[in-house]
C-alpha positions as CSV (number, residue, x, y, z in Angstrom):
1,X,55.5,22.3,-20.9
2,X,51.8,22.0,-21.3
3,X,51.5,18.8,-20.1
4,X,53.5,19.9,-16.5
5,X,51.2,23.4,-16.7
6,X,47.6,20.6,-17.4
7,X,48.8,18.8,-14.2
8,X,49.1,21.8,-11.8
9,X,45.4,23.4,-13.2
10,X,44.2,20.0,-12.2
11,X,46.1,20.0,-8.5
12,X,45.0,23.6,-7.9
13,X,41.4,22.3,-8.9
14,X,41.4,19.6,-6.5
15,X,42.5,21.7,-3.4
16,X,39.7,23.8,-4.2
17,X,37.5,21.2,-3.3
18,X,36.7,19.6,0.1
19,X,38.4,16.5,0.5
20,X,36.2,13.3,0.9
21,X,37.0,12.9,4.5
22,X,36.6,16.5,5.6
23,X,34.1,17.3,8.2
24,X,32.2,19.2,5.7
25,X,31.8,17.2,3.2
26,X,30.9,14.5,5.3
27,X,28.2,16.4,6.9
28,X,27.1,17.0,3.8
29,X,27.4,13.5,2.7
30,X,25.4,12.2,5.9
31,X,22.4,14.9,5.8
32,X,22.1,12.9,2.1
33,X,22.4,9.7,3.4
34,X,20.6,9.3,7.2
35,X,16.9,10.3,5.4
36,X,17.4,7.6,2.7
37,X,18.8,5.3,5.0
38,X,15.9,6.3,7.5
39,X,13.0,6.0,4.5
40,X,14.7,2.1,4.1
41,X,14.2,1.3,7.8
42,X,10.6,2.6,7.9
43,X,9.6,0.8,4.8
44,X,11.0,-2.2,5.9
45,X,9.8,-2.2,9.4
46,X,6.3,-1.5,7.8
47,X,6.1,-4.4,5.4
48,X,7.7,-6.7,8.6
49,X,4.8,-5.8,10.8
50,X,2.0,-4.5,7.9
51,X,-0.1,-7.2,9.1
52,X,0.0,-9.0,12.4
53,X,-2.6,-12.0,10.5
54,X,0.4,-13.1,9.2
55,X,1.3,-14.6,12.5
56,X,-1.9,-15.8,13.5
57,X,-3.2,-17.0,10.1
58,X,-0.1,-18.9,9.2
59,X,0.7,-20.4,12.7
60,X,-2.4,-20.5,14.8
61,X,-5.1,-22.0,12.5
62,X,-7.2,-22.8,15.9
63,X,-7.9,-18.9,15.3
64,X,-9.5,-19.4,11.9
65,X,-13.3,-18.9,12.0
66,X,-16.2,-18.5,9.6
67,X,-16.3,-14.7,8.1
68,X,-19.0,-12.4,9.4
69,X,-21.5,-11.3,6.6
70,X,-21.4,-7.5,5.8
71,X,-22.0,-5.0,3.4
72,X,-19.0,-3.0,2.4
73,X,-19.4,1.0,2.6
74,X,-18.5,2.9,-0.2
75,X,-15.5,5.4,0.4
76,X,-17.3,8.3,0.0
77,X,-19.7,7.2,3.1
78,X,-16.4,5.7,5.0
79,X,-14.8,9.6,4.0
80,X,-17.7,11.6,5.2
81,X,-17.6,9.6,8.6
82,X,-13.9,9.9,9.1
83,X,-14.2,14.0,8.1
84,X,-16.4,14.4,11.3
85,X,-14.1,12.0,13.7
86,X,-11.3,12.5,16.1
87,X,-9.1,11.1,13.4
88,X,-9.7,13.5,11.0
89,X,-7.6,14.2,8.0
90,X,-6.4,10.4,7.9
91,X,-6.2,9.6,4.0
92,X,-10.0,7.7,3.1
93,X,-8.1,5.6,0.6
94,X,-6.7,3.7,3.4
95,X,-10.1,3.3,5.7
96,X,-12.5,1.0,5.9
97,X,-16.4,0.7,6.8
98,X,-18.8,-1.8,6.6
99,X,-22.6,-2.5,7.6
100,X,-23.6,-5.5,9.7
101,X,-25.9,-6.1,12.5
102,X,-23.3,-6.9,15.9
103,X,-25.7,-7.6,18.2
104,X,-28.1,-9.7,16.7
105,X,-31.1,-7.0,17.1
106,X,-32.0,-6.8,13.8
107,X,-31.1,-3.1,13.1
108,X,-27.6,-2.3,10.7
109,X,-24.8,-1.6,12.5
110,X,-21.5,0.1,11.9
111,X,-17.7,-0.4,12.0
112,X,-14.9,1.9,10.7
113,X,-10.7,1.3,10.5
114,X,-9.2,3.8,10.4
115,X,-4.9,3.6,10.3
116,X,-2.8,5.8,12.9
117,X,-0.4,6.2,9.9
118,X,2.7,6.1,12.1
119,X,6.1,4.6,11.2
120,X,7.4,1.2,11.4
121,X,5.0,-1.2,13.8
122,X,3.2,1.9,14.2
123,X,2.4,1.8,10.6
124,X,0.5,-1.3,11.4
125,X,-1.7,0.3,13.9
126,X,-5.9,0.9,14.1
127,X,-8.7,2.8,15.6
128,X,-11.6,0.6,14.9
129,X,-14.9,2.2,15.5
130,X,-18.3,0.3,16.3
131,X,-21.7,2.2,16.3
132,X,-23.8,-0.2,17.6
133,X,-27.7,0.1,18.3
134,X,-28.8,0.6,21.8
135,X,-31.6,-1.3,22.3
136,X,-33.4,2.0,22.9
137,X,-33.8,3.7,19.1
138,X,-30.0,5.3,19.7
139,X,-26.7,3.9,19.5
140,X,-23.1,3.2,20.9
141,X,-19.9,4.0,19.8
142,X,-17.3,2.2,21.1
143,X,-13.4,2.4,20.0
144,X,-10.7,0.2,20.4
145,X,-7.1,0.4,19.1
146,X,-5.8,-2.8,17.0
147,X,-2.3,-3.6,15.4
148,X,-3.4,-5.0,11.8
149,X,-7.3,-4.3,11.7
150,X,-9.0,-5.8,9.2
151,X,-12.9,-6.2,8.0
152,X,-11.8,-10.2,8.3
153,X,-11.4,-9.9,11.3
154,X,-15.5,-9.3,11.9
155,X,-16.2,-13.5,12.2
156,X,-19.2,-16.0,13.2
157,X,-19.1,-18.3,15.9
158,X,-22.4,-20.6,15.7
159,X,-25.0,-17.4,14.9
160,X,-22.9,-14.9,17.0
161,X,-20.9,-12.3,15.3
162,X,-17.5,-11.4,16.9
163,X,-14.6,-8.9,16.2
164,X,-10.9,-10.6,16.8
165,X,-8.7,-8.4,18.2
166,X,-4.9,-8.4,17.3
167,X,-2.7,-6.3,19.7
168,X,0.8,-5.4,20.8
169,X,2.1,-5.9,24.0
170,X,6.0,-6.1,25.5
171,X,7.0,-8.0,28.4
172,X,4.9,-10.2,30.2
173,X,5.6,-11.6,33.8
174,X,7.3,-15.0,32.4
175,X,8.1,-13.8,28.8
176,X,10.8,-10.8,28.7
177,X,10.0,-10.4,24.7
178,X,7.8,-8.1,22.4
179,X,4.5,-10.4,21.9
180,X,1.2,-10.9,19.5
181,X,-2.0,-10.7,22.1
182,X,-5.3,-11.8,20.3
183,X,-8.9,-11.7,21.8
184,X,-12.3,-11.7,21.0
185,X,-15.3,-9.3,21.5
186,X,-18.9,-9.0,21.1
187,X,-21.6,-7.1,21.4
188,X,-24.8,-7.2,23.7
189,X,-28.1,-6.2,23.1
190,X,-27.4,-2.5,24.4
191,X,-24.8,-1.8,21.9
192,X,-22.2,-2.4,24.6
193,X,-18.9,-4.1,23.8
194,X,-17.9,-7.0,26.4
195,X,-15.0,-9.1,26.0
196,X,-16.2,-12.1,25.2
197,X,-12.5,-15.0,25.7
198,X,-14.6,-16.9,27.6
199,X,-17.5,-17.5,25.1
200,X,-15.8,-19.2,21.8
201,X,-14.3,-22.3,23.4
202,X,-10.5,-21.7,22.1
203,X,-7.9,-20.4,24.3
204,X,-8.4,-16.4,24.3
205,X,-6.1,-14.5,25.1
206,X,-3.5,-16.2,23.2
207,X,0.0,-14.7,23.0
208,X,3.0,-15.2,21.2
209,X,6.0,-14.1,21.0
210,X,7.0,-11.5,17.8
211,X,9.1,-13.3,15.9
212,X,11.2,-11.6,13.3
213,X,9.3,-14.6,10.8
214,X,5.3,-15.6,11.2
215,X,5.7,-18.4,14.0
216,X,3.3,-18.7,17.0
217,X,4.3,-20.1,20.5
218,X,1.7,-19.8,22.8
219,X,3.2,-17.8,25.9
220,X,1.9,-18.6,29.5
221,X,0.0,-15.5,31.0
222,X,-0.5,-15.3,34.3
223,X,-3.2,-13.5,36.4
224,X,-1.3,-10.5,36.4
225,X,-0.7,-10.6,32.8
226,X,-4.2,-11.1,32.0
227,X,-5.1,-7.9,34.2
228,X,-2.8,-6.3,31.7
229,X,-4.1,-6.9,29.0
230,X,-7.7,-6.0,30.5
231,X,-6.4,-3.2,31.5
232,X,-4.6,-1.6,28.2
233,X,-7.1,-3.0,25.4
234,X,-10.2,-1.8,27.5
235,X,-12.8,-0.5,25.1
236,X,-14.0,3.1,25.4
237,X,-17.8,3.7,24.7
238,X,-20.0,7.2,24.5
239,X,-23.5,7.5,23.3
240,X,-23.2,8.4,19.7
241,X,-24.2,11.7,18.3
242,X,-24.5,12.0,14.6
């Protein structure tokens, strides 16, 4: 008798409670699941394009040059400057600045990265910011936007200093894939940035297409494609105001 009267408390218990494939409980199930599942996919599509070196480093070594000698800022410098930038409120602990001379004047120079913090490639993704003497006691800043910035990426070439430029680009003319672009970039004696492919004797802009592992394939561009890529990494320049 107890046994039979233990067995229908238990029943009545269970119809009490949602069955596993009602459209409650799932719902309930899913609003747990899609922001963990979500969190994964970010993560993971962050550490697959963290760094877009990988796939020139590894795969191009024609892009290997000597490193470009600097002085590293101290965050609380590199905070102060972000504070008073358009990107302000980015977290300093993930900035960088450093102190060279780009245009071979003599006079310190400046360059700040500084992340978009976005999601997945976007997580990979720069504002790098030059200010650059003028040749006229001021100076320039100019800004470009970079996938996988890095202060490496400020390099020699014979006594010229360069910045390398990784980007992001999808679809070219005769390529219907996602793609690595990488140029270079100097600076002239006015403070103002020129694209400077032509100038280091290797084959700039090289593409190749994005891999889901580091491997490089040079992709042919064609004029059009090379007006693209003029076009969209175009670097913007203003006199700078402390």
């Amino acid at each position: 008798m107890a046994t039979r009267k233990a067995k229908a408390c238990k029943a009545a218990e269970t119809l009490k409670k949602p069955a596993i494939w009602s459209a409650e409980a799932f719902g309930e199930r899913c609003y747990e699941i899609v922001p963990t599942v979500m969190r994964a996919t970010f993560v993971a599509l962050s550490l697959l394009t963290s760094n877009a070196h990988a796939w020139m480093d590894k795969w191009a070594p024609t892009f290997n040059f000597a490193p470009a000698k600097y002085r590293k800022l101290p965050e609380k410098s590199v905070g102060a400057f972000v504070e008073d930038s358009e990107e302000y409120g980015r977290p300093v602990k993930y900035c960088e600045g450093a102190v060279l001379d780009l245009n071979d004047d003599g006079v310190d120079d400046y360059v700040f990265i500084i992340p978009w913090m976005g999601n997945g490639l976007n997580a990979s993704g720069y504002w790098v910011r030059f200010i650059v003497s003028d040749g006229a006691k001021g100076r320039k800043e100019t800004m470009v936007e970079c996938y996988g910035a890095e202060l490496s990426d400020l390099v020699k070439v014979g006594e010229k200093t360069y910045f390398r430029q990784s980007n992001f680009f999808s679809k070219f003319e005769k390529s219907e894939h996602n793609h690595w672009v990488y140029q270079m970039f100097s600076f002239d004696k006015d403070g103002v940035m020129k694209c400077a492919n032509d100038e280091v004797g290797r084959p700039f802009p090289a593409a190749t297409i994005f891999y889901d592992k580091p491997k490089f394939k040079a992709i042919e561009l064609t004029a059009a494609d090379l007006k693209q890529i003029e076009k969209e990494t175009r670097p913007t320049s203003r006199k700078y105001v402390p």
